[in-house]
Steps between C-alpha positions, in 0.01 A plus 500: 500500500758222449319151567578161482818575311856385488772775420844328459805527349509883427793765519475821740147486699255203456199735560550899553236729654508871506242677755394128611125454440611091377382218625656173453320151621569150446823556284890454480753738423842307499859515355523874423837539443772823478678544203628842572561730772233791508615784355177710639626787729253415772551163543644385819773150472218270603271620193640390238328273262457165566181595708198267502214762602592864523236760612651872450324832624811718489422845514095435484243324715384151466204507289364165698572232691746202353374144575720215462326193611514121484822537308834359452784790468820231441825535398515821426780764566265642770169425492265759562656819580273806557606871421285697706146292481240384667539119476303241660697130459226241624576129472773487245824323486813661392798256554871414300490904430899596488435840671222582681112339516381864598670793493313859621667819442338878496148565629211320528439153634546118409347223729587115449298262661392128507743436240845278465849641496790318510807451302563803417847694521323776747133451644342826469642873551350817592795717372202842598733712727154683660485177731161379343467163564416248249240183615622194429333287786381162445707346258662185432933599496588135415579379833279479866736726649384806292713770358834401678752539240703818396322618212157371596369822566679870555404791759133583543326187346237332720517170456329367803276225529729291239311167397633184562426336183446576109232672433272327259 
């Protein structure tokens, strides 16, 4: 477990999980930067380093559950982005990240909730072409009007039930 922590200033991925199983509370993983393209034959364009939080189950189930809760995921390249997890994104705040603030690919599931994100290049993406669709209801996007922007959210993210404020 990762708690009450600050993770900053680091090259490639902030924090990296294989098989999930981690649980982060209470902590911030910020200004992970890219200093070179990935080189790793499986890696899709939007993987390479610069990644706050990546979970990755290629090839293998998730071991356990990933919690990420009452953080702040900022300024990141993207800021969570989940290969193929189970990830469960309770009130967190992921803003100022210069890709993505969540970005799903492969199998399994990620769910954000109660949390804050806005600012971000793109919102949150569900790039799984099996048409699962990825929970983000009940979150603050920055403005009353919700998700409107291009980029706030792609195909098959629910992001009903947006909040009108910052969530606290």
């Amino acid at each position: 477990a990762i708690t009450n922590s600050a993770i900053t200033d680091n090259s490639g991925y902030g924090v990296y999980s294989l098989n999930g199983g981690l649980s982060i509370m209470d902590s911030q993983v910020a200004r992970t930067i890219s200093t070179t393209a990935s080189t790793k034959p499986d890696m899709l364009p939007k993987e390479a380093p610069g990644t706050g939080i990546r979970v990755d189950v290629s090839g293998s189930p998730a071991i356990s559950l990933t919690l990420i809760n009452h953080s702040t995921i900022y300024s990141n390249t993207d800021g969570i982005y989940n290969f193929g997890g189970t990830v469960s994104i309770p009130h967190t705040t992921s803003p100022n990240n210069t890709g993505h603030a969540v970005y799903h690919v492969n199998t399994g599931t990620t769910s954000i909730n109660n949390s804050n994100i806005y600012s971000n290049t793109e919102g949150v993406q569900n790039a799984n072409s099996s048409g699962y669709q990825l929970d983000a209801r009940s979150n603050w996007w920055g403005r009353v009007t919700g998700p409107v922007l291009p980029g706030d959210i792609s195909l098959n993210v629910d992001a009903s039930g947006w909040l009108p404020a910052i969530v606290n």
